[in-house]
C-alpha positions as CSV (number, residue, x, y, z in Angstrom):
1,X,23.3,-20.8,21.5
2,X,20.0,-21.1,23.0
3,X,16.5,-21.6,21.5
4,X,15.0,-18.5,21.2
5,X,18.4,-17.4,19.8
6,X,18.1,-20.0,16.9
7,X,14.7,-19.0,16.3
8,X,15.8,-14.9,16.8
9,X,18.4,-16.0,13.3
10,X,16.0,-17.6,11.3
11,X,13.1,-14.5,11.6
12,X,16.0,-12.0,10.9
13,X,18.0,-14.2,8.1
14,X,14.4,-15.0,6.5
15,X,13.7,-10.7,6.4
16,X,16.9,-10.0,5.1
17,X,16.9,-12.9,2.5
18,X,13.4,-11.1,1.5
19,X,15.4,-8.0,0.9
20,X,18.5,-9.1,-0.8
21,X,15.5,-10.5,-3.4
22,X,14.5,-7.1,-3.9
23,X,17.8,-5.8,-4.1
24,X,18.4,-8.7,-7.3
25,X,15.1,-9.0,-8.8
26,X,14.4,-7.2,-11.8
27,X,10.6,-7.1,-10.9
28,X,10.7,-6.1,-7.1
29,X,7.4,-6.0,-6.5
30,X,6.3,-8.9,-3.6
31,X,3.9,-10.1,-2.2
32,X,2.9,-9.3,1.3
33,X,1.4,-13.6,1.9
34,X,5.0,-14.8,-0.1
35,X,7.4,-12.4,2.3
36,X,5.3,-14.0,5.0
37,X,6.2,-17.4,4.0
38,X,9.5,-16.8,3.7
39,X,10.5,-15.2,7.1
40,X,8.0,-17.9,8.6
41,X,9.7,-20.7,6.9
42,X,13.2,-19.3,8.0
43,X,11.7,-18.9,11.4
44,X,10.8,-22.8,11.5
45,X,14.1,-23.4,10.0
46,X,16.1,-21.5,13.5
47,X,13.5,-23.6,15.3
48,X,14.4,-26.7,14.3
49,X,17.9,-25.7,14.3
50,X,17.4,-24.6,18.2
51,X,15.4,-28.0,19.0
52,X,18.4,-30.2,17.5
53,X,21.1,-28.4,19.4
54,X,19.0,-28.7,22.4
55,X,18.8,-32.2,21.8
56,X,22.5,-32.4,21.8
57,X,23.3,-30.5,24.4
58,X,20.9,-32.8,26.6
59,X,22.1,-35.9,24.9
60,X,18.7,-36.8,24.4
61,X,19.7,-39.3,21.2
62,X,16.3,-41.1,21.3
63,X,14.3,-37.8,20.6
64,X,17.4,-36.2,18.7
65,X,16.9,-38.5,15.2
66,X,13.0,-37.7,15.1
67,X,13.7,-34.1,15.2
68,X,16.4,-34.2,12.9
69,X,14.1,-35.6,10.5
70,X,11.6,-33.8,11.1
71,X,13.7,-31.0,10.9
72,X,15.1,-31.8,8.0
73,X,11.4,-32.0,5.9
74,X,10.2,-28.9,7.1
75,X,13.8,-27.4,5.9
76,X,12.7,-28.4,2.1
77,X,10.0,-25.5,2.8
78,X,12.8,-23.3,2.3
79,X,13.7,-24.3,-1.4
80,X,10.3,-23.5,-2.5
81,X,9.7,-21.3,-6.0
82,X,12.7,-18.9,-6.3
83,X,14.4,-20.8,-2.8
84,X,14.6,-23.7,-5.6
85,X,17.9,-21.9,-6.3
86,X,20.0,-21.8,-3.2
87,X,19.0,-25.7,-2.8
88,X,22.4,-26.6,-5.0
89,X,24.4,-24.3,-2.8
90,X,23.1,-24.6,0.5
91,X,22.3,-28.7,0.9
92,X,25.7,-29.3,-0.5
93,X,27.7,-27.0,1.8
94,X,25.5,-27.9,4.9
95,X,26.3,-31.6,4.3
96,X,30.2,-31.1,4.0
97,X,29.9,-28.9,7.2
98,X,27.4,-31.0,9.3
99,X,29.1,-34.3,8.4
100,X,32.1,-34.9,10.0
101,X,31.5,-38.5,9.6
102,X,32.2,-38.4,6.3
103,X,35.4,-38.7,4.6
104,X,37.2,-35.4,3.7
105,X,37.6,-35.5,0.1
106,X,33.7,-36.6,-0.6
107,X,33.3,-33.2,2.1
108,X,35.6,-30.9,-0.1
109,X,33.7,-32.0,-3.2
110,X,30.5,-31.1,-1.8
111,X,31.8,-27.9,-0.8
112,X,33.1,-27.1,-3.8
113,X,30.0,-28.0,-5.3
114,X,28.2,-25.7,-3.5
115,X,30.7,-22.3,-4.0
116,X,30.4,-23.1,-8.1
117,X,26.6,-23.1,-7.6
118,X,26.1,-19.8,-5.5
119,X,28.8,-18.1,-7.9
120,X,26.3,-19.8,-11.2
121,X,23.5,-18.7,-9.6
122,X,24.1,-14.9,-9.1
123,X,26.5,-14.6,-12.1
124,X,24.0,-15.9,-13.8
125,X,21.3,-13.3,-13.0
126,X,20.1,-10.5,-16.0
127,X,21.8,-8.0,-13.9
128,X,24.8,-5.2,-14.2
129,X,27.9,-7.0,-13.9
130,X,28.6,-4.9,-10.9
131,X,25.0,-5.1,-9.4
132,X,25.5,-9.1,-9.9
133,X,29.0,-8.5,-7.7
134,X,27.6,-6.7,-5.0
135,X,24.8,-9.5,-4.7
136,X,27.4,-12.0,-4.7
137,X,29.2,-10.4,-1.9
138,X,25.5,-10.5,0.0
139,X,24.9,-13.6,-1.0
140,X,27.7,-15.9,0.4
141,X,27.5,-14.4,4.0
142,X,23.8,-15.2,3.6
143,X,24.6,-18.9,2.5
144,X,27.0,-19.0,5.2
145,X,24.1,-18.4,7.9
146,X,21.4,-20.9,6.1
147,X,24.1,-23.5,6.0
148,X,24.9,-22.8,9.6
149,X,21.3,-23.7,10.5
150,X,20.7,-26.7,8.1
151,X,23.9,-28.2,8.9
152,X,23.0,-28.1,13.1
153,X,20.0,-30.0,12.1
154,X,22.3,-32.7,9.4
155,X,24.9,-33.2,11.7
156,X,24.8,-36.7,13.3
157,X,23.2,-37.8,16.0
158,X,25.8,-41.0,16.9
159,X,29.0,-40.1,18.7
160,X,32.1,-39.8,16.9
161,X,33.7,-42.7,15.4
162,X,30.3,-45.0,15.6
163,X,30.0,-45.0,12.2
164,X,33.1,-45.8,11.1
165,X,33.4,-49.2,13.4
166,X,30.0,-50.1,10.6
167,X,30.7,-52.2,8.1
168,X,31.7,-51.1,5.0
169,X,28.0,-51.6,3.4
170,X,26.6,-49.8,6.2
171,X,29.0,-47.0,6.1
172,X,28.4,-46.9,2.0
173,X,24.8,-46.9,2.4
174,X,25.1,-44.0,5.1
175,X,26.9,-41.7,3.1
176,X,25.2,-42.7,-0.2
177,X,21.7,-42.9,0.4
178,X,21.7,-39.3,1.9
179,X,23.7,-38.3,-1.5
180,X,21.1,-40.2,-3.9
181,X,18.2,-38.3,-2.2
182,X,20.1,-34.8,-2.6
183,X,20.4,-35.6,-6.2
184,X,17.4,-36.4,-6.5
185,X,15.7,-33.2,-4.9
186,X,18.1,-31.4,-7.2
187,X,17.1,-32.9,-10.1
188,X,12.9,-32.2,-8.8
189,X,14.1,-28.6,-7.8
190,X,15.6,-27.6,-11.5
191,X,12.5,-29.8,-13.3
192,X,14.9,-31.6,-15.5
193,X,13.4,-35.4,-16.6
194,X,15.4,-38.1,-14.6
């Protein structure tokens, strides 16, 4: 996929995000400054997306790790006040996707993870029981897109199999350290005391 088709996904994911809000929100009036933010942070989300793939695609390695995390901050934009909930599903599902690297089962945990959080979240909404099913029919082709995006920019940057010639520390450390900081964001994102 090309650039400006990267970026072309984020504007158009970001609007229709907007309007599955108003299609669950019990108060559907919005702002015209917070709809901006949100197809603009999208946008910058398709962007980065688009740069990292480029990056790849030119095996540009060097450059590719600075815009991965750079990529990767300006991503958190997207978890922002009532984004805050998708952060459980979408990080989780994007890592087990991106992360080939990884060893399967820690993978299908983290993808599990993430399908019991988007089910909690919508399920959980103060809706009609079949309003709350037609939302969670939106929402998980909707996850499936952001994690598509996030997990381009997660993905590694090494070739295949250069991790796991590491030692074992190294390889701990690469896999945990990414893990402690999702928690962590997690814990920031719900405003529960650590």
């Amino acid at each position: 996929m090309r650039l400006a088709a990267f970026v072309a996904v984020g504007l158009v994911y970001g609007a229709v995000l907007r309007l599955w809000m108003r299609f669950v929100s019990t108060e559907p009036e919005f702002t015209w400054s917070g709809t901006g933010y949100i197809v603009g942070a999208f946008t910058v989300l398709g962007l980065m997306a688009g740069l990292v793939d480029l990056g790849h695609r030119r095996g540009r390695r060097r450059t590719l790790l600075a815009t991965r995390v750079v990529g990767s901050v300006l991503a958190l934009g997207c978890f922002t006040a009532a984004g805050a909930t998708m952060f459980p599903t979408i990080v989780p599902a994007s890592l087990a996707v991106a992360r080939t690297d990884w060893p399967r089962p820690l993978r299908g945990l983290l993808l599990a993870v993430a399908v019991v959080s988007a089910a909690a979240v919508v399920l959980g909404m103060p809706l009609p029981l079949g309003h709350r099913l037609a939302a969670l029919a939106l929402y998980l082709p909707l996850c499936a897109v952001e994690t598509g995006l996030l997990a381009r920019i997660l993905a590694p940057s090494l070739p295949a199999g250069t991790i796991a010639r590491k030692p074992l520390a190294v390889r701990l450390a690469l896999v945990g350290l990414p893990l402690l900081v999702i928690v962590a964001l997690t814990v920031a994102a719900r405003g529960i005391d650590a």
